[in-house]
C-alpha positions in Angstrom: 82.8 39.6 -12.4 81.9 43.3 -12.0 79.0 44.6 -10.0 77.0 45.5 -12.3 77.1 42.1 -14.0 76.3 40.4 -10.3 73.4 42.7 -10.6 72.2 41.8 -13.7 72.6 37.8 -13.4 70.8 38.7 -10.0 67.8 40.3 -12.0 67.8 38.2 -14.7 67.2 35.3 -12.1 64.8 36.6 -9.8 62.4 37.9 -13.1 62.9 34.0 -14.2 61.5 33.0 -10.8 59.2 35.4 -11.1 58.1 34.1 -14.3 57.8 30.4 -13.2 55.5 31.7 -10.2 53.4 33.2 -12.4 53.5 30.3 -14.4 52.3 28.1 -11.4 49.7 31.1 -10.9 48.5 30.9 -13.9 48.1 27.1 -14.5 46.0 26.9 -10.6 44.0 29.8 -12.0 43.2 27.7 -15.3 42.7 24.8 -13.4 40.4 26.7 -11.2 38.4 28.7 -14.1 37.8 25.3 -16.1 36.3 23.6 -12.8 33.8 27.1 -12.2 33.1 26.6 -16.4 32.2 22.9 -15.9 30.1 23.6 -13.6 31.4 21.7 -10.4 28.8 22.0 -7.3 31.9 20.8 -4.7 32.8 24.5 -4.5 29.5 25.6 -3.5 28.6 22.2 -1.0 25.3 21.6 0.4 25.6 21.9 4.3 23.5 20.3 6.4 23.0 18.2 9.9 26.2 15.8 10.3 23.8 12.2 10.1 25.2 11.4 13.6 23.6 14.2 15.3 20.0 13.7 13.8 17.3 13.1 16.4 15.0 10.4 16.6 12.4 12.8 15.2 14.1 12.9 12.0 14.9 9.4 11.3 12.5 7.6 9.4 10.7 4.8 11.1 11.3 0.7 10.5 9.4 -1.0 8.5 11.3 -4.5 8.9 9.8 -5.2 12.0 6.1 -5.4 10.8 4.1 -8.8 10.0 1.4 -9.7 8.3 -1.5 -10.5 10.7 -3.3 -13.3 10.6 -5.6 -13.7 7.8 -8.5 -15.3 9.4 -9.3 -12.3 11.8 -10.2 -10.9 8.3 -13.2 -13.4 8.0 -16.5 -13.9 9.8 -17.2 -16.6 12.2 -20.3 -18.1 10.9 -22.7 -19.3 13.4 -23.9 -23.0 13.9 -26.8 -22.4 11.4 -27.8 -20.6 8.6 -30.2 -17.9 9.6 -32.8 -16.8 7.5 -33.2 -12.9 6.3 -34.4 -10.9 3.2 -32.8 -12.3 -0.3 -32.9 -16.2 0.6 -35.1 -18.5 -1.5 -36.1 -21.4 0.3 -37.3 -24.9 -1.5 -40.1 -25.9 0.2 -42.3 -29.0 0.2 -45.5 -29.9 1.9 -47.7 -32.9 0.7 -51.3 -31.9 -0.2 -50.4 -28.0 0.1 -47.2 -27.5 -2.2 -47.4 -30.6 -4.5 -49.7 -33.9 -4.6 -48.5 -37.4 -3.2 -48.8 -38.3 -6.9 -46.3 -36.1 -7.8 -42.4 -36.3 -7.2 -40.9 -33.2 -4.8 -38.9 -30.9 -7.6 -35.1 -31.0 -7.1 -32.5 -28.3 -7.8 -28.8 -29.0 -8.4 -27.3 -25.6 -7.7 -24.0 -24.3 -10.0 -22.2 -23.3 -6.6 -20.3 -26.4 -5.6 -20.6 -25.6 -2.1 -24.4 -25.7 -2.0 -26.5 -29.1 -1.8 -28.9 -29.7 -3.9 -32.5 -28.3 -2.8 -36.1 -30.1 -2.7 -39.0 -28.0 -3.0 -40.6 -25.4 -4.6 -38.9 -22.5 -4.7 -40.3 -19.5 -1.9 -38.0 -16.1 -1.5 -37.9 -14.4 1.9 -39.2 -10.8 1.3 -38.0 -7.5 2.1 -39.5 -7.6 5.4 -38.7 -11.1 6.6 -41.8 -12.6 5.7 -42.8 -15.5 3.0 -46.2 -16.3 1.8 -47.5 -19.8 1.4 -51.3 -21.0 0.9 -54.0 -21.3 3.3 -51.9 -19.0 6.0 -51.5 -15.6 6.5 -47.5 -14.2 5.9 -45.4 -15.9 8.2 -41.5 -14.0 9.9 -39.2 -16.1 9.1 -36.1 -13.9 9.7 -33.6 -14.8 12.3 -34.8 -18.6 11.8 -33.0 -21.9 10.6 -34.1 -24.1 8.2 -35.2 -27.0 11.1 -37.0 -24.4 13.0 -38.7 -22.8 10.3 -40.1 -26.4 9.1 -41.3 -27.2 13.0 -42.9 -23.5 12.7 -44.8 -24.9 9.2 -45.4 -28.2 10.8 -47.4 -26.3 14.0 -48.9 -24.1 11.4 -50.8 -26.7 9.4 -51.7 -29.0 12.3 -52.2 -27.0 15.1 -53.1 -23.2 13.5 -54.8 -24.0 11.0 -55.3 -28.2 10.9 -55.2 -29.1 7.2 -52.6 -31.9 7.7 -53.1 -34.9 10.0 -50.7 -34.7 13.1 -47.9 -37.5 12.4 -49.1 -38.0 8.7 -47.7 -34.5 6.8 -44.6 -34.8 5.1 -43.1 -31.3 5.3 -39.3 -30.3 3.6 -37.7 -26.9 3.8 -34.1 -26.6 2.5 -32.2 -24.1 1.0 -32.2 -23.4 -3.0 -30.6 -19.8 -3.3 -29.4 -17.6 -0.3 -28.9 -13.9 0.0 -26.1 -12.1 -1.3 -24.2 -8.8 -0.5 -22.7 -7.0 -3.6 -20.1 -4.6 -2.9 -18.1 -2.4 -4.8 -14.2 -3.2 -5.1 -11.5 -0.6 -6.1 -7.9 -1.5 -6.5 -5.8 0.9 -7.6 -2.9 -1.2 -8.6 -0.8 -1.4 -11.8 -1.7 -4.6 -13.2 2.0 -5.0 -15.0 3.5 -4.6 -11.2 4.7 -8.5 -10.8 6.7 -8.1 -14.2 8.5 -5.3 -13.4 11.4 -4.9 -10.3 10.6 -3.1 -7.3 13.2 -0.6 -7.4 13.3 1.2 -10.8 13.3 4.4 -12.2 9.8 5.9 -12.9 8.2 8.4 -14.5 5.9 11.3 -12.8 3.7 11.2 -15.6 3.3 7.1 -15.8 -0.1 6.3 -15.7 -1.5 4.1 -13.4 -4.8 2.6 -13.8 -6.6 0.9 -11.5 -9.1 -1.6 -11.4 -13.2 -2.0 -10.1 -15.5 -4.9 -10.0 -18.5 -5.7 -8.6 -18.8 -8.6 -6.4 -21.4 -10.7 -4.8 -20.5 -12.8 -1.5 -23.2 -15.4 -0.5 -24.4 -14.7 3.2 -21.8 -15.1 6.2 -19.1 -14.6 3.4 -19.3 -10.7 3.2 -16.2 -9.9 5.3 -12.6 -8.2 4.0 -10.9 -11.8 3.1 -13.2 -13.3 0.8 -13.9 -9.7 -1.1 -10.2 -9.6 -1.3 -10.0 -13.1 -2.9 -12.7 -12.8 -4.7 -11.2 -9.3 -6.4 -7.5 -10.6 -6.8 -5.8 -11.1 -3.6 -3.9 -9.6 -1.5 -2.7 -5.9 -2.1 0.6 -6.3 -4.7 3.7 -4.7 -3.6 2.6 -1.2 -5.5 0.0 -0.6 -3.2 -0.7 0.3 0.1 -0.9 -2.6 3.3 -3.9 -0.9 4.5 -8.0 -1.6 3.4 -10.2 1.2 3.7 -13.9 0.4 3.9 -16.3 3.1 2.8 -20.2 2.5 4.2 -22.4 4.9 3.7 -25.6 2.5 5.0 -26.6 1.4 8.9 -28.6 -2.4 8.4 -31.6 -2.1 10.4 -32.1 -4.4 13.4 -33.9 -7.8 12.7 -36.5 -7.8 14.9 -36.7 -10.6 17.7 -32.7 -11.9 17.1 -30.3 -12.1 20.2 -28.2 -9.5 20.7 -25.1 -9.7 19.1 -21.3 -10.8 19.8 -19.6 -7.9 18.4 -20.1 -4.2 18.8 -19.0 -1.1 16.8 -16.2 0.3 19.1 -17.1 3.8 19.3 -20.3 4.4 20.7 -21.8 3.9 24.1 -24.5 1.1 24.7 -27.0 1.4 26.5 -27.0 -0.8 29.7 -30.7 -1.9 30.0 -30.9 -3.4 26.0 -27.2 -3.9 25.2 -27.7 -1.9 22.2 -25.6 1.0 20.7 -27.6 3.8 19.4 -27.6 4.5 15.8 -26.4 0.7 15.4 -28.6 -2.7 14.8 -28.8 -4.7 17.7 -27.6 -7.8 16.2 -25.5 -7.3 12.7 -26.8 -9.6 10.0 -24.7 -9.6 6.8 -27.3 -8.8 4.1 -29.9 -6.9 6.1 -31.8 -4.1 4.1 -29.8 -0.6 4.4 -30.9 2.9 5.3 -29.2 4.9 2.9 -28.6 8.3 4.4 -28.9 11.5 1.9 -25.4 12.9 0.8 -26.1 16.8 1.9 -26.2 15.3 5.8 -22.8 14.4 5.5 -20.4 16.7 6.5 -16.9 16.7 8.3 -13.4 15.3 7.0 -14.3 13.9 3.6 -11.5 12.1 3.2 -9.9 8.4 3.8 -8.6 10.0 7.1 -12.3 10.3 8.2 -13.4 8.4 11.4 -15.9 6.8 9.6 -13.8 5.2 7.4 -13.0 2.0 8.6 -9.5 0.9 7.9 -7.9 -2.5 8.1 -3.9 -3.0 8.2 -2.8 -6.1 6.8 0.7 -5.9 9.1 1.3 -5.1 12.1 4.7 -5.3 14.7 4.9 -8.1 17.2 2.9 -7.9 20.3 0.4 -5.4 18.6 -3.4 -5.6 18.7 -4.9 -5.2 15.4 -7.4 -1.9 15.9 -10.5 -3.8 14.4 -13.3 -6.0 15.3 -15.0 -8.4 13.3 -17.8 -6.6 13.1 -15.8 -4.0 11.0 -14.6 -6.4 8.5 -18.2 -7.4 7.9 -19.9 -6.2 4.7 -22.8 -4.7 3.4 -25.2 -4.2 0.7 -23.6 -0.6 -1.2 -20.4 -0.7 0.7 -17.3 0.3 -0.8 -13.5 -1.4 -0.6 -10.8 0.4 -1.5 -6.8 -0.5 -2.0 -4.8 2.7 -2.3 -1.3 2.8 -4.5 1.3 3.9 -2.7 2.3 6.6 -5.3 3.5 9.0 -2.6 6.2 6.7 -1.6 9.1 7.5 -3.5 12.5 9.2 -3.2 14.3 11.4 -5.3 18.1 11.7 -6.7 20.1 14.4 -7.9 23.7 15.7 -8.6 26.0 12.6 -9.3 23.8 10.2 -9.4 21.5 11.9 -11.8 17.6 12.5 -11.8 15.3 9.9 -10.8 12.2 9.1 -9.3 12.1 5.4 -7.3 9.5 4.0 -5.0 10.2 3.1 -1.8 10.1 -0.7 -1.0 7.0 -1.6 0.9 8.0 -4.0 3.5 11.7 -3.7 4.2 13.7 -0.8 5.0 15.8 0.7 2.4 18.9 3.0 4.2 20.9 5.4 2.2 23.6 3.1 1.1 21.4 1.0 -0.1 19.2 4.5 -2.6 22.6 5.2 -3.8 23.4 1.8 -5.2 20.0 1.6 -6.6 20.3 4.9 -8.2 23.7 4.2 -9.4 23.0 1.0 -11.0 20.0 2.0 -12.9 22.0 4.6 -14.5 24.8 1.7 -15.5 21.6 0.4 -16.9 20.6 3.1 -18.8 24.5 4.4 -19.7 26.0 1.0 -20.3 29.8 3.1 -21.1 30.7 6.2 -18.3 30.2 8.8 -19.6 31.5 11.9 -18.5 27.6 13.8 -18.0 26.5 11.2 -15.6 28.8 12.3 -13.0 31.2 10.2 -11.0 31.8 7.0 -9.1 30.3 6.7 -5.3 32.7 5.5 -2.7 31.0 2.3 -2.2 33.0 0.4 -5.2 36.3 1.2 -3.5 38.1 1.6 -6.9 41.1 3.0 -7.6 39.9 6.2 -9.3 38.4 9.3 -7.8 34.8 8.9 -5.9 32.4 10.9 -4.3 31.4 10.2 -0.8 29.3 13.1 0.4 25.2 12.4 -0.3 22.7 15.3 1.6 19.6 14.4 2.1 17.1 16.8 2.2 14.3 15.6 4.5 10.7 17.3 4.7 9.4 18.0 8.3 5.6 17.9 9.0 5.2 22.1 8.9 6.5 21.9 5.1 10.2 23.2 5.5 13.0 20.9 4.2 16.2 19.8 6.8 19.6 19.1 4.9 20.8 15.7 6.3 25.0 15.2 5.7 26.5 11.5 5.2 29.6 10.5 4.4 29.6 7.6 2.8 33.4 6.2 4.0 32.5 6.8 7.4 28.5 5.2 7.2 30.0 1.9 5.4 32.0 1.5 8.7 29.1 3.0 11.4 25.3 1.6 11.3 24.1 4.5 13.1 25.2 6.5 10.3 23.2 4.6 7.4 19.5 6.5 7.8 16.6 4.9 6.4 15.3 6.8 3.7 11.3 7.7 3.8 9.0 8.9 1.5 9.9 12.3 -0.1 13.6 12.4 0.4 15.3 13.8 -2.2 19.3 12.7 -2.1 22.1 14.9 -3.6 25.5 13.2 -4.2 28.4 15.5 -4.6 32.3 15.4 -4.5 33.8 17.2 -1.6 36.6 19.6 -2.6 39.7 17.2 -2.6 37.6 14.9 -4.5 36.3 17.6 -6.7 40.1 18.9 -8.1 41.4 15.6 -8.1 38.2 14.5 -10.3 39.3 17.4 -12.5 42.5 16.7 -12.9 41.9 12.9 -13.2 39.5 13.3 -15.9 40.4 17.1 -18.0 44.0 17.1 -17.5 46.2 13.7 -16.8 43.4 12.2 -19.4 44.4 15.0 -22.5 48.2 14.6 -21.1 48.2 10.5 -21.7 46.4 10.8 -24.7 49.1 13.3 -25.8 51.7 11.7 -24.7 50.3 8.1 -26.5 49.6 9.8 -29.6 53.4 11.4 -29.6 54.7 8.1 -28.7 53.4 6.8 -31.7 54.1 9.3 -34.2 57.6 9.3 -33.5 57.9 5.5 -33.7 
């Protein structure tokens, strides 16, 4: 062969390779166009704080480790007996005063099954402790029992004022009605909460209404428990384990009582009476408020306030509930609240689509656990993959491509937002790598750039080539 033919095959074969270069070039540069067009976030990752690096600052705190306290510090201890006070009505009985020996005593068989029946005619304890029978002037009965109020009538019309024989009146006192407290109950629950799960996409805009009622508790029943029983229970999983107790009254003192076996915890007594100022000295449940006018309040207005008394319902081991029992004790006006926990929810985003789910309230939920919640309410919703939902998590282990990197972005207290990076290979094998999420996280799955092409390919390319290649196959059959 001459040289100029050498030279030519020479050419010829270098433009050839040429031209399959720019073949290869061309088909990378398609490949890499079509992934920009479809609009795949793994080129342009989120960075953020490697989920092994992440002070304790950061992480969100256990909530596995609390318990419910016991329920009976939540109710009063009732004393040995009933004590008399404004709002009782007494059946009383004295022969020759309040009925004739001819007649029989009247009896009263109350609807409350835990009341015995009364003998007597009915007498109510007024406003300022006193009642007001015939031939005596009024008689304080406050702070009394029922035996020591009928051995006060007893001296009264023998000794006082002798219009019974000594040894020959016939004198009964018993109880007909006693005093209630009514208080105001506000639980702002959803009422369809037990028929739904816990963990479930929801709606920013779903209404939640809550629920009040007015309720009456019989003397040395006005405490926390028996408004909560009395009201529905115990808080339901949609709403928060705390009870917030609004008073805006101070119950006087009942004058000539002992002074009392609990104190409010935050003010000073005074060491010659025992007494706190600006506090009764003895804290009867239905004793006659002071209402206090509204423009004299000032300060935090809020549940946050100090005068809000709040009562958790859990607690961790080995921790002393922050109450007393005279906070759980109820009064005429006061107001108990149950809060929803509507600021407790998480967010998702990029694969695993857009959601909105609330947090669990008494168990920890870490972020292997969000993303299979998240991922299997959207099986729920998308029965058949689709290719707009996004791609498989590395926590099935299948054979086809799945995403692995989640970022979570994590508000601090001043406002700004710290990217948190998982990888969800390495936290299946490390605990220390499976965070807890907290309320307000919002957590981003995404491919990483591997993952991303060979999603591509898997799904826009070898897809359209079997499909070709199957529809060829049987054409030519």
């Amino acid at each position: 062969m001459s040289r100029p033919a050498t030279e030519l095959a020479r050419t010829k074969a270098q433009s050839a390779q040429t031209r399959h270069g720019s073949a290869h070039s061309v088909r990378f540069g398609l490949l890499m166009l079509g992934m920009l067009l479809s609009g795949c976030a793994a080129l342009f990752p989120h960075r953020g704080i490697p989920a092994r690096f992440v002070s304790e600052e950061l992480k969100a705190p256990s909530r596995e480790s609390t318990r419910t306290i016991d329920l009976s510090l939540l109710r009063q201890t009732p004393p040995a007996d009933y004590r008399l006070d404004s709002g009782d009505v007494l059946g009383i009985y004295i022969d020759g005063v309040l009925g004739s020996k001819d007649e029989v005593p009247p009896v009263h068989f109350p609807n409350d099954k835990d009341l015995v029946p009364s003998i007597g005619f009915p007498i109510s304890v007024r406003e300022d402790g006193t009642i007001t029978l015939p031939m005596l002037p009024p008689l304080i009965v406050r702070g009394l029992s029922l035996r020591e109020l009928e051995d006060r009538l007893r001296q009264a019309y023998t000794v006082d004022n002798p219009v019974l024989r000594p040894g020959m009146e016939r004198i009964l006192v018993s109880l007909h009605k006693p005093r209630v407290v009514r208080v105001l109950v506000m639980r702002q629950e959803d009422g369809n909460s037990q028929s739904r799960p816990i963990l479930q996409p929801e709606s920013p805009s779903k209404e939640k209404r809550g629920v009040g009622k007015v309720i009456a508790l019989p003397a040395y029943r006005n405490d926390v428990l028996n408004a909560l029983a009395e009201s529905g229970g115990l808080p339901g999983q949609d709403a928060d384990n705390t009870v917030y107790i609004m008073r805006r009254a101070i119950p006087p003192h009942p004058a000539g009582l002992p002074q009392p076996l609990y104190q409010p915890p935050h003010t000073p007594h005074d060491p010659a009476t025992g007494a706190r100022p600006g506090y009764p000295g003895q804290l009867w449940p239905t004793s006659a408020p002071q209402i206090a006018p509204v423009a004299a309040m000032s300060g935090d207005m809020s549940l946050d306030s100090a005068e809000v008394v709040k009562i958790p319902l859990r607690v961790y081991p080995g921790e002393t509930v922050p109450f007393t029992e005279a906070d759980i004790l109820l009064y005429d006006g006061d107001v108990v609240f149950l809060e929803s926990r509507e600021r407790e929810y998480f967010f998702t985003a990029g694969l695993l689509g857009n959601g909105q789910y609330q947090l669990p309230r008494d168990h920890d939920l870490d972020v292997l656990g969000a993303v299979t919640v998240a991922e299997s309410s959207t099986r729920m919703s998308f029965p058949r993959p689709t290719k707009s939902i996004g791609g498989i998590t590395a926590l099935n282990q299948d054979i086809t491509v799945s995403a692995s990197k989640v970022v979570i972005f994590r508000k601090l207290p001043d406002g700004n937002e710290v990217p948190i990076k998982i990888d969800l290979y390495r936290a299946m094998r490390d605990p220390n790598e499976r965070l807890n999420i907290q309320p307000g996280d919002r957590i981003v799955l995404q491919y990483s750039r591997v993952e991303a092409m060979a999603a591509f390919v898997e799904r826009h390319l070898l897809e359209g080539f079997l499909i070709g290649a199957a529809t060829t196959l049987l054409y030519n059959r």
